[in-house]
C-alpha positions in Angstrom: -1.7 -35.2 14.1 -0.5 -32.2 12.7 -1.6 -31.4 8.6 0.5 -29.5 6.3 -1.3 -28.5 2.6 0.7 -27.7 -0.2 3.5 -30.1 1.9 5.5 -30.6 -0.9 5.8 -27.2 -2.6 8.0 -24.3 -0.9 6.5 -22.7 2.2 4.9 -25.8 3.0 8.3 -28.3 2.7 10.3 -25.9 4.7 7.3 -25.6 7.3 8.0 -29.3 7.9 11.6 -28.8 8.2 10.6 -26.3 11.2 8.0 -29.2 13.1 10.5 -31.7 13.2 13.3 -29.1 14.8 11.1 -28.8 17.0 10.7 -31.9 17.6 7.1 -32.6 15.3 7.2 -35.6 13.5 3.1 -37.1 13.9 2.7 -35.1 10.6 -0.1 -35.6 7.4 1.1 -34.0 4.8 -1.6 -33.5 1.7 -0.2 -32.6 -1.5 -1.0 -33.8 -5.2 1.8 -36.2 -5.0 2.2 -37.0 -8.7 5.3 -34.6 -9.4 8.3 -36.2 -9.1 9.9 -33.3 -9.2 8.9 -32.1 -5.6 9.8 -35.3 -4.1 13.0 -34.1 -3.3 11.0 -31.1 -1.5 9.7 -33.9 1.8 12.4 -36.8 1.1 14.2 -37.2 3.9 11.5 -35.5 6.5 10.0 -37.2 9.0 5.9 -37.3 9.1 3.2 -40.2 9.4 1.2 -40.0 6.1 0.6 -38.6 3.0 -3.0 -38.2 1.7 -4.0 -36.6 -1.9 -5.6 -33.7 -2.2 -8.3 -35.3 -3.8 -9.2 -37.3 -1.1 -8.2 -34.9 1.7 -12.2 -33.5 2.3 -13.2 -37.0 2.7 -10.4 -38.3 4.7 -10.9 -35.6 7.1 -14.5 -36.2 7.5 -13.1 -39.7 9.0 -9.8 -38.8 10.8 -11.1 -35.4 12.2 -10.7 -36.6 15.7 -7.1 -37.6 15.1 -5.7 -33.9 13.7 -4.6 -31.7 16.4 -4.0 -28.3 14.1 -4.2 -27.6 10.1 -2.3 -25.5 8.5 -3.2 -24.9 5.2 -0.8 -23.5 2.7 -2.2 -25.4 -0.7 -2.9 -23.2 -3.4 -3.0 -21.9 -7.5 0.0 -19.9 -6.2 0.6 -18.6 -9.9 -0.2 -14.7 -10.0 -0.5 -14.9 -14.2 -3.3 -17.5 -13.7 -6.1 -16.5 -15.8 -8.3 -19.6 -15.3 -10.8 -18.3 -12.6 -12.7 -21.4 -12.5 -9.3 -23.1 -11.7 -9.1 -20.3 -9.0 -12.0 -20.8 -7.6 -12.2 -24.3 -6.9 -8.7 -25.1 -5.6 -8.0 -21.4 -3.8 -11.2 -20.1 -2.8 -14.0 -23.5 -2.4 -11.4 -26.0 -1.5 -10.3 -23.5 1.5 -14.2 -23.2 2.5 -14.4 -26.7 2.6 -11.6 -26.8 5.1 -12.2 -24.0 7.2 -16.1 -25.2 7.3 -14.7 -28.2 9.1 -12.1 -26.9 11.1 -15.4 -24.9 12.6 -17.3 -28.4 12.6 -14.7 -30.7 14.4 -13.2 -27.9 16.2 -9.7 -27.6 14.7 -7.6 -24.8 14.6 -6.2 -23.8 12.1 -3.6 -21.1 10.2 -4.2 -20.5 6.0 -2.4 -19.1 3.8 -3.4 -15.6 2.2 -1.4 -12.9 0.4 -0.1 -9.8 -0.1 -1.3 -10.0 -3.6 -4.6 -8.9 -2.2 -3.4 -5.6 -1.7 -3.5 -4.6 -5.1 -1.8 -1.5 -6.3 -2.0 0.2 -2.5 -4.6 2.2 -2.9 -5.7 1.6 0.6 -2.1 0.7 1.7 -0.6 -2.5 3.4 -2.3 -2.5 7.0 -4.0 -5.4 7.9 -7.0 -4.0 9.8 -10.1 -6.2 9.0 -12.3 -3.4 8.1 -10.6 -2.6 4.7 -10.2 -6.1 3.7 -14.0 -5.6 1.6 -12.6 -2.5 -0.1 -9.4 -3.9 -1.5 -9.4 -3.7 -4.9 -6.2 -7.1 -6.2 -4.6 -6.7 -9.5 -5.1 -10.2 -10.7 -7.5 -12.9 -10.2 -5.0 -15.1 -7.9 -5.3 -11.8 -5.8 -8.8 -11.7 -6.2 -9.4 -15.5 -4.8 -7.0 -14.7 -2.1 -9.0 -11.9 -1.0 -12.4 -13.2 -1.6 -11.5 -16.2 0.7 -10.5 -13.8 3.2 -14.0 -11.7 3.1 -15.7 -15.2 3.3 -14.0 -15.6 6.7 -15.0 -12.6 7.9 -18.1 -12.9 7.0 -18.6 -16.0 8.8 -16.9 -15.2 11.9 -19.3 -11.9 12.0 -22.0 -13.8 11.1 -21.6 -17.0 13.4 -20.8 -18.2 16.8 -19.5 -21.7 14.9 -16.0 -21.0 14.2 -12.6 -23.1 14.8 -11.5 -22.6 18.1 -8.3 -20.5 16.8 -7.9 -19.2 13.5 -5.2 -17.3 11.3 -4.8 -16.1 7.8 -1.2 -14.8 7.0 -1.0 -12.1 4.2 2.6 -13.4 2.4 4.6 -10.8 1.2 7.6 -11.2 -1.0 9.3 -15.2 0.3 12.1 -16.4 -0.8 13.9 -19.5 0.1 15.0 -22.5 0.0 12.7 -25.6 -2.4 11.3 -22.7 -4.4 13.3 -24.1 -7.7 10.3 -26.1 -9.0 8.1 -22.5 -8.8 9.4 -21.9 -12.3 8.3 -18.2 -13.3 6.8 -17.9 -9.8 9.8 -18.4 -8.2 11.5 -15.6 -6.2 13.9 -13.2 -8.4 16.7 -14.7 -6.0 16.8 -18.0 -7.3 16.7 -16.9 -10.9 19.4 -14.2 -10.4 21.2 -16.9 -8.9 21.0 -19.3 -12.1 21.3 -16.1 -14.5 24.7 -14.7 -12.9 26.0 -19.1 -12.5 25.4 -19.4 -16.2 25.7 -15.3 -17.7 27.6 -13.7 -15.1 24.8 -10.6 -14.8 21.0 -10.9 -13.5 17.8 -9.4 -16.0 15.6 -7.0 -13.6 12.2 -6.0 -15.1 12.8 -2.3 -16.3 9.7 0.2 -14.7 6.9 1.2 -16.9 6.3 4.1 -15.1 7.7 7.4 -14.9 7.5 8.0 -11.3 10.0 4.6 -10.5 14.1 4.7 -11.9 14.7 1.0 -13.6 15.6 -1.2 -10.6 13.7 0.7 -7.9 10.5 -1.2 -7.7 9.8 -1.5 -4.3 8.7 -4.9 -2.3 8.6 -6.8 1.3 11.3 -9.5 0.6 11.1 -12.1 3.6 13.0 -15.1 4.1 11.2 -18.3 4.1 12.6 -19.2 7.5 11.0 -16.0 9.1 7.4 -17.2 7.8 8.2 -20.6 9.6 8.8 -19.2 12.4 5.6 -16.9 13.0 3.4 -19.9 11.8 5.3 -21.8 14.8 4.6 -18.3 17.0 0.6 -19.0 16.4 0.7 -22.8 16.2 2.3 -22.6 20.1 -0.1 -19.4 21.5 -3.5 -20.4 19.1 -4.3 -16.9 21.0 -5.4 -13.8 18.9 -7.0 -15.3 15.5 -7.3 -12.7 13.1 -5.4 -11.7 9.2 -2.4 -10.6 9.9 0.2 -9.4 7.5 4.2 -11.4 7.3 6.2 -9.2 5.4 9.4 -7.8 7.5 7.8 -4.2 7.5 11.2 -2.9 5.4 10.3 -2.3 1.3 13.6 -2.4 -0.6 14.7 -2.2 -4.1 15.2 -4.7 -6.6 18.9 -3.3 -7.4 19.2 -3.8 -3.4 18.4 -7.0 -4.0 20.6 -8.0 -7.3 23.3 -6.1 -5.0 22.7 -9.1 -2.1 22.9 -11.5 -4.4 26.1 -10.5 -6.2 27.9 -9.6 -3.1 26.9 -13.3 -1.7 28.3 -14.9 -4.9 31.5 -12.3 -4.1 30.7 -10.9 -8.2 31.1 -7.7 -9.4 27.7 -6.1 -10.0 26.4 -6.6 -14.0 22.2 -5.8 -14.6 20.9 -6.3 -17.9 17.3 -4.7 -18.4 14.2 -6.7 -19.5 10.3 -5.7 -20.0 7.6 -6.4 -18.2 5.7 -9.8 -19.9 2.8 -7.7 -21.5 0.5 -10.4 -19.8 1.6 -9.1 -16.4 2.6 -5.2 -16.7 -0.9 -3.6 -16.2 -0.7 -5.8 -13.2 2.6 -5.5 -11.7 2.9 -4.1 -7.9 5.2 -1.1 -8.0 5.8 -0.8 -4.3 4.7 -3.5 -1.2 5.3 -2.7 2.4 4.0 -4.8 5.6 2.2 -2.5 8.2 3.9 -5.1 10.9 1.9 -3.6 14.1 -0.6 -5.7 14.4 1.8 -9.2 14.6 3.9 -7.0 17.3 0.9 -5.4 19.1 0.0 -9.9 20.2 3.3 -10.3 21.4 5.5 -11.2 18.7 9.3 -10.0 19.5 11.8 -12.0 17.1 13.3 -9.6 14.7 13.1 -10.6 10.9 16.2 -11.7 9.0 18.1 -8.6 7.0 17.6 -8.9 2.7 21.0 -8.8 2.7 21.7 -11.5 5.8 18.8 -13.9 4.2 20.2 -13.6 0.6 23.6 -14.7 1.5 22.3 -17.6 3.6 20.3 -18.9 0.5 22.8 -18.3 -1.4 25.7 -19.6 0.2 24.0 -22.6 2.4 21.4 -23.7 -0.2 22.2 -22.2 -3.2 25.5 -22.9 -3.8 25.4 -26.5 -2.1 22.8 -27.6 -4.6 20.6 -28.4 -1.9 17.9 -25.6 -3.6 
């Protein structure tokens, strides 16, 4: 059996999408199941089970020798989270808990980390292990992102018990498909989407600092279906285990990106200006750029999908269909 956290949120739905294309349908998928809201996110998928993420620790104690690989994408996923207790049990103890087994019972296993942990850039976007202990995240969803990846590294410096193959992927900017029930968190995509479908013009966050033009704030947009594929990439070789960073290696700006989305939508270009939420601005990344050599360096070939390719395929085959 194959278990999914985080199954029915975004990255996690459309991961399932990508196991049964390929023919993976002996699925668990662990969520907490109570929002109705995300139902629509798995309906219609084919897997085995769904188990609570509650009870997940304890049913894997007693299935262990049933689950082929884990991939764990469950998270706090909200970057203006300010409850670090919250943080810390569900991002940064609950992922212990599973990777302590996956070392126990032999499992491999691929876990979500985060871009977030980069910070401001001080040290820049490469994914060498070394600087993971310096990096200095913004926020304290960053922070438990990046203190669960230290943990790792720890142990695997520290032990010969670890999970016979093991991967933590630094997310960069996705956007996708079954992101609608993100809310705030959701990528600026799907909002400029709803904004120019009920205003006709998208709000970008103006820049709060002197040295960026409004509009050209700089990130790693990658297409959700990209992501899918790389976790499929380590789920077939289980060779290599390591952090390694899934961003396309190509910053662009957000104009580039309100550009995409009007040109998708075949709509004349209108941007209205908006602050930064006070309770994010001293946070805010400026600029985010995967260093993508280390993913090449193992092998990995397939080239990532274009802003402007991946925009008009949300856009026009999810977006527009309703099927969001």
């Amino acid at each position: 059996m194959i278990i999914i956290t985080g199954a029915a949120g975004f990255i996690g739905s459309c991961l399932i999408q990508g196991l049964n294309n390929a023919g993976y349908f002996n699925l668990g998928l662990v969520d907490d199941f109570s929002s109705e809201r995300k139902k629509r996110n798995y309906s219609g998928k084919k897997f085995l089970n769904t188990i609570q993420r509650s009870e997940f620790i304890d049913w894997l104690d007693l299935q262990h020798d049933s689950i082929d690989f884990i991939f764990h994408l469950g998270a706090r996923t909200n970057t203006a989270e300010f409850n670090i207790t919250l943080l810390n049990d569900l991002n940064l103890n609950y992922s212990k808990e599973i990777f302590t087994r996956c070392a126990k019972y032999q499992i491999p296993i691929v876990y979500a980390s985060s871009a977030a942990t980069y910070g401001g850039g001080e040290f820049g976007y490469n994914d060498d292990h070394s600087i993971i202990p310096t990096l200095q995240p913004l926020n304290p969803y960053g922070v438990s992102k990046n203190e669960f990846d230290k943990w790792v590294l720890d142990v695997n410096l520290s032990s010969s018990k670890m999970p016979p193959f093991w991967c933590g992927l630094k997310f960069f900017n996705v956007y996708g498909p079954n992101e609608y029930h993100k809310a705030r968190m959701a990528s600026v995509i799907y909002h400029g989407f709803c904004q120019i479908k009920t205003e006709g013009k998208i709000n970008l966050f103006r820049s709060h600092k002197e040295e960026y033009k409004d509009g050209m704030q700089l990130r790693d947009f990658i297409y959700v279906k990209d992501v899918v594929d790389v976790m499929l990439y380590f789920f077939n070789k289980q060779k290599h285990s390591g952090i390694y960073n899934l961003g396309t290696g190509q910053a662009r700006t957000f104009i580039d990106l309100a550009n995409c989305i009007f040109n998708s939508m075949n709509i004349k270009p209108e941007i209205d200006w908006t602050d930064i939420p006070v309770d994010i601005r001293e946070k805010y990344q400026y600029y985010t750029e995967a260093k993508m050599d280390k993913l090449k360096s193992i092998g990995y070939t397939k080239s990532f999908t274009s802003l402007e390719n991946g925009v008009k395929d949300y856009v026009l085959n999810f977006l527009e269909q309703e099927k969001i």
